[in-house]
N, C-alpha and C positions, 0 to 999 in steps of 0.2 A: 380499628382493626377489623380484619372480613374474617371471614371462613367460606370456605367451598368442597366442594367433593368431586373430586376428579377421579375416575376409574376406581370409582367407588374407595377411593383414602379419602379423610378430611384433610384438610392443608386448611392454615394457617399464616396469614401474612400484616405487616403493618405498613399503612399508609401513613404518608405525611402530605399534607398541605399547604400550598403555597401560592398566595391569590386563587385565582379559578382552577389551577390543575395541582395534580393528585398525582406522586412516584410512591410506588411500591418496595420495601425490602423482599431482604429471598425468600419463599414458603419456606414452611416447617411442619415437617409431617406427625400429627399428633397421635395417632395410634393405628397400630395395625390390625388392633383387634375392631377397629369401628366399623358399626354395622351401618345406619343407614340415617339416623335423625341426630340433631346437634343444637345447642343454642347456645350463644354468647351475651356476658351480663358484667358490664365494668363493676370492676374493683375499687376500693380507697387504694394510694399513694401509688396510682401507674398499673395497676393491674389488671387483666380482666379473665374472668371465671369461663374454662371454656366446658360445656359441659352436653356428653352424647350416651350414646347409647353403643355400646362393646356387646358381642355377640360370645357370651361367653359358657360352654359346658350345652349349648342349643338355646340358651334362653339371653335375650337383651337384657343387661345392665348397666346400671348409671355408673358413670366416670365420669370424675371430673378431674384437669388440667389447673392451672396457675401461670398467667401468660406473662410477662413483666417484661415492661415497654420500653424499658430503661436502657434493659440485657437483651433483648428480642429473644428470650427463652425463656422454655415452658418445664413446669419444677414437676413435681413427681406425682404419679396415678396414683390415686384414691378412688376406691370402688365400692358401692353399694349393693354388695352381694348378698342376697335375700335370699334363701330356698325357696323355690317357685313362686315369683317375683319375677315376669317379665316387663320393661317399661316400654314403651311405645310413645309416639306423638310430642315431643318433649317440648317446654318453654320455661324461658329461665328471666329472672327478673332480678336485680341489685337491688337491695334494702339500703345503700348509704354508707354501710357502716362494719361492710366488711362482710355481710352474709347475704347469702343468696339463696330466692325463693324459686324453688323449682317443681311445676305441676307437670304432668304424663298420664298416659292412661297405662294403667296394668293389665296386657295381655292375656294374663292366666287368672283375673277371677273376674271375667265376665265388663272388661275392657270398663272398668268402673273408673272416674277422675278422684287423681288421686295429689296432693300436695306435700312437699317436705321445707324446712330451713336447712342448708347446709352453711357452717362457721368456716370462714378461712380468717386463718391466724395470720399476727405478721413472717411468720414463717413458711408462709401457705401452704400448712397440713391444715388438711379437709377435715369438718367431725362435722357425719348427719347426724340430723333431727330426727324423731319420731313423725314419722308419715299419718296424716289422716284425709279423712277422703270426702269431698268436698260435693260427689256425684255418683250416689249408688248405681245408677242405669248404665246402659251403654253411653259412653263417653267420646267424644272424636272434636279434633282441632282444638283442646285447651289451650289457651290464651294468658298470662299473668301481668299484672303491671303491681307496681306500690307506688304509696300514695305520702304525701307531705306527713301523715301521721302514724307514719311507719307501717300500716295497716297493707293488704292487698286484695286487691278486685281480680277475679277470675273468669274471664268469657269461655264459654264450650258450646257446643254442641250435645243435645241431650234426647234420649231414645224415648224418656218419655215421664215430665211431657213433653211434647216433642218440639226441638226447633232449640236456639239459641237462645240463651238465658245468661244471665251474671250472677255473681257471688262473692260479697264482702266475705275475707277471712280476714281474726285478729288474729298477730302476732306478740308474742312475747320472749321474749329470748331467742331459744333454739326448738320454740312450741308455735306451730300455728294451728289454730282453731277455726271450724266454719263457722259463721253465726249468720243469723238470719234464713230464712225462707230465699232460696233464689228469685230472682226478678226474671220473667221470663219476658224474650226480645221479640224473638219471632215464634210463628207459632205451626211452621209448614218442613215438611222432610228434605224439601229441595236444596233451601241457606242450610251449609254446614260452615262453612269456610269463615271465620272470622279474625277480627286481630283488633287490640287493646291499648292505650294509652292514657295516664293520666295528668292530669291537669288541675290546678288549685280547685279542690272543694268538688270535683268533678273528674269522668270518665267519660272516655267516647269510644265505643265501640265500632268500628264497620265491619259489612257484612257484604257474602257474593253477591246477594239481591241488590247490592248498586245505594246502600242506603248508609248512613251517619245517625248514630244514636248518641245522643246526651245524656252520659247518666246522672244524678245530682250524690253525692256521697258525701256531704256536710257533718251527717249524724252517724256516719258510718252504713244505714240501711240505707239501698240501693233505691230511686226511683225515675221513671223515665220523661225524662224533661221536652226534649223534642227530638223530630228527626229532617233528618237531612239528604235529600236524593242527590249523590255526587256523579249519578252515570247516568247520565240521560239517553246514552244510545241502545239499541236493543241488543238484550245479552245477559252474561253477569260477569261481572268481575272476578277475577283470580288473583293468586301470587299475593294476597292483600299483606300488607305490612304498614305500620303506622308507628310516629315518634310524636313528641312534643318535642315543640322547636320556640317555644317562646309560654307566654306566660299565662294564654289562651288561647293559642294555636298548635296545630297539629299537622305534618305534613304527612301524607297519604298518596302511597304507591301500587300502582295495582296494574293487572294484564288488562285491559279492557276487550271482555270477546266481541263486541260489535262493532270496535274497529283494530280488527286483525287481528286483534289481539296484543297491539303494540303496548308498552311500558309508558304508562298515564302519571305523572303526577297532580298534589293539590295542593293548596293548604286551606283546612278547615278553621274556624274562628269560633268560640264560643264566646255571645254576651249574655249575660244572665242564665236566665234558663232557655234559650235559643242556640243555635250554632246552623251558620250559612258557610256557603265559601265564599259570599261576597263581602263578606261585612271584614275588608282591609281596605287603610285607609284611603282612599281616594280625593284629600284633599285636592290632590294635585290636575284633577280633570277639570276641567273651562269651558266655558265658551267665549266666543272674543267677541266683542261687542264690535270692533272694527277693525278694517284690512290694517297689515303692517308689514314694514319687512324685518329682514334677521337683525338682531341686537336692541329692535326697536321696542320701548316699551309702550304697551294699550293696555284699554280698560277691557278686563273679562269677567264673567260671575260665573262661581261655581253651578251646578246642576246636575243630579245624582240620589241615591241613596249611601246612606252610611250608618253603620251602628254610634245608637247616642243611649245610653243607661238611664240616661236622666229626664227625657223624652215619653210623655204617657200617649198611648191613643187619643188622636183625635186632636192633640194640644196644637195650638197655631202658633208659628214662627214668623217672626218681623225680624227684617234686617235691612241696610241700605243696599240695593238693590237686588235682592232676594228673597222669594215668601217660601215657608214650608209650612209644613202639618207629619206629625206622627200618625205615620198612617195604620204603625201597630207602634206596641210599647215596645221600646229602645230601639226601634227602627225610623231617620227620620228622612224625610222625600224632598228635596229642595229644587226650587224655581229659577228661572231667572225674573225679574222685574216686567218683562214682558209677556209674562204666559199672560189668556186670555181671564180674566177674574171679575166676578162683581163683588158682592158683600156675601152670598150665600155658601158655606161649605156645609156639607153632612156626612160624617161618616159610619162605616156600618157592616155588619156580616152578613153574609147568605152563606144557605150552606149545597151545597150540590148533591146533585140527586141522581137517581139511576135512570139510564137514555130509554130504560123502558115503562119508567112512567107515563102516565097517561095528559101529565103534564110536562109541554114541551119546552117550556121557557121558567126562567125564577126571573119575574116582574118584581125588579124594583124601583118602588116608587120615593120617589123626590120632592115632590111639590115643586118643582121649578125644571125648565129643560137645561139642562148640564153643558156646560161647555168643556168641561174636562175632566178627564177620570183617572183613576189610576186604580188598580183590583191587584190583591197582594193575594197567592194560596200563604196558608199558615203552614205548610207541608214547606214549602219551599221560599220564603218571602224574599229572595235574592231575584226571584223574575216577578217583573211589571208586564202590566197588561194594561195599556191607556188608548183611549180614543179621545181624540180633537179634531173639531168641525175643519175640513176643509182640510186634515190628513187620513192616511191609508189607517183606519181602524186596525189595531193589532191584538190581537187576544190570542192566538195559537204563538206562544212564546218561541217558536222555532222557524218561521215564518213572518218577517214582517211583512209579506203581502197579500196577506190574508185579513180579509174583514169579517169571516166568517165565526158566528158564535156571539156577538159585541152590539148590540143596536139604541142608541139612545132615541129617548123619546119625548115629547112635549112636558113630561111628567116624570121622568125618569130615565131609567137602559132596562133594557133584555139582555140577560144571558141564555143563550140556549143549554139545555141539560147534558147535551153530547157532546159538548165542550168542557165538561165538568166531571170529575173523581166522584164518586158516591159519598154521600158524608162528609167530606173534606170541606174546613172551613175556610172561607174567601172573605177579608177585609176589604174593604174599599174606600177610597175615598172621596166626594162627587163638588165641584167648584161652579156657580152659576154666575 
């Protein structure tokens, strides 16, 4: 089911799908009194909770709808009429089990984030919760998801301290509670914009600033695992919206303003405490060890990266006609039988530094000259950076014809510092 807002009514419609395409039933106009913001949150047995903001006596109130898939109608308005209570910014999340968790900011006392449960019965009469408020500050872009244990994580934007932050709330019935100190994400007035999804044992947050956060929520308290740059061009991302689509993945939509602004998708993957958008399966990529033509079958060996859990830093891999090494943990780097090798591997971190130090290079030394490299950032470990004698040295990940930054030496490689994030940690791998 969608929602949309057409000359400012919300409308309501259901799709069906069938293979790759998608037919529509007729809209269904759900209130006249709707003001401006709306969220949608499935139901148990065919239903889903449609639930906005009505402009009612000059102040926004919540209503909610009862949408039933079956009948393609929507059962009767329940409204959350508070005296001086206006709701703004709204998100709405399913609990599973027939209730839904819906956060907002309250207009009229100082735009604070605020949470309620609302119960739909099999009869889909509405009964709220008691509201508690999850964000005393000024509050903007509230975010909700729930989680396998029935619990929910809350992303906002916060005035102070400032910047985007998250928030375990328990639930229990038709009560939810903040608990915990919020986790704060970012920490700059510019990222407001963000949106939520969870995933077994784990959240992922992204943000305008073009970035994926992993949050670990095992023990119910929030901490930040890694992050993830999914927007590499200059700009930031809009329109963010985010689902899980599988059972560690996450598919991520967004405007990207540096290219036009067109509608981008992704899908983000978390392993452990990491999350790339590379790390899907790529068995399936080769190299062919010899010409063939169509139907004909040859010998090829894989060559790549892929997430492997089981995989420590630095472990060496044997196999018949393939060498690897975990060049991070659960991250593993495969060969063909032919890459250049003797008996020597070393692996190891540097960490990059600011282009105004006084030192222009990080000299790592080897004890042996290097026949092949491969340099992982820990920011991003989905791009390689390898040099081999006798090809185009690559280190500017956007560029393979740039040698610029990358120099191996009798003893080791140079990296230069202006090819390098400050602080950012670089794994590497080094093959003699």
């Amino acid at each position: 089911m969608i929602g949309y807002v057409e000359n400012r009514a919300l409308y309501v419609k259901l799709g069906t799908v069938s293979g790759n395409s998608i037919s529509f039933s007729q809209s269904e106009s759900v209130d006249a009194a709707f003001y401006n913001l709306f969220a949608l949150a499935e139901l148990t047995n065919g239903r889903v909770a449609v639930v906005y903001s009505a402009l009612i006596a000059g102040s926004n109130k919540l209503r909610m709808r009862v949408f039933t898939l079956s009948s393609s109608s929507l059962g009767s308005i329940y409204t959350r009429d508070i005296t001086g209570e206006s709701s703004g910014e709204i998100s709405a999340t399913s609990m599973n089990d027939g209730r839904v968790c819906i956060c907002y900011v309250d207009l009229n006392d100082g735009n604070k984030g605020k949470v309620l449960i609302a119960a739909v019965d099999s009869s889909n009469a509405v009964t709220w919760g008691d509201v508690a408020v999850f964000n005393d500050t000024y509050t903007a872009k509230p975010r909700c998801a729930s989680n396998q244990k029935g619990n929910v994580v809350i992303s906002y934007y916060s005035s102070s301290p400032v910047g985007v932050a998250a928030r375990t709330c328990i639930v229990s019935g038709n009560t939810i509670i903040p608990r915990f100190a919020p986790l704060q994400i970012t920490s700059t007035s510019g990222v407001i914009e963000n949106t939520i999804a969870q995933i077994p044992g784990a959240c992922v947050v992204s943000c305008e600033n073009g970035n994926a956060y992993l949050l670990l929520n095992e023990g119910s308290e929030l901490s930040l695992a890694a992050t993830y740059k999914f927007l590499h061009s200059s700009g930031t991302s809009k329109s963010l919206d985010i689902t899980a689509i599988a059972n560690k993945q996450v598919l991520l939509c967004y405007s990207a303003a540096g290219n036009s602004g067109y509608g981008t998708s992704t899908i983000l993957t978390a392993s452990g405490n990491q999350i790339a958008g590379s790390f899907i399966n790529g068995s399936q990529d080769a190299i062919a060890l010899k010409s063939g033509t169509a139907g004909q079958s040859i010998e090829v060996i894989y060559s790549g990266t892929v997430a492997a859990d089981w995989v420590t830093e630095g472990q060496v891999i044997t196999s018949h006609g393939v060498y690897g090494a975990g060049v991070l943990a659960g991250v593993l780097q495969v060969w063909s039988k032919y890459m250049p090798r003797g008996h020597k591997m070393v692996t190891g971190i540097f960490i990059g530094r600011q282009a105004s130090t006084s030192d222009l290079t990080n000299n790592i030394e080897l004890g042996f000259r290097p026949q092949y490299i491969v340099v992982l950032s820990e920011a991003s470990p989905n791009t390689r950076r390898i040099a081999l004698p006798g090809l185009t040295y690559r280190w500017n990940a956007n560029d393979i014809s740039s040698n610029d930054g990358l120099t191996i030496t009798d003893t080791g490689f140079l990296i230069a510092n202006n090819t390098t994030n400050n602080n950012e940690k670089y794994h590497y791998v080094a093959f003699g």
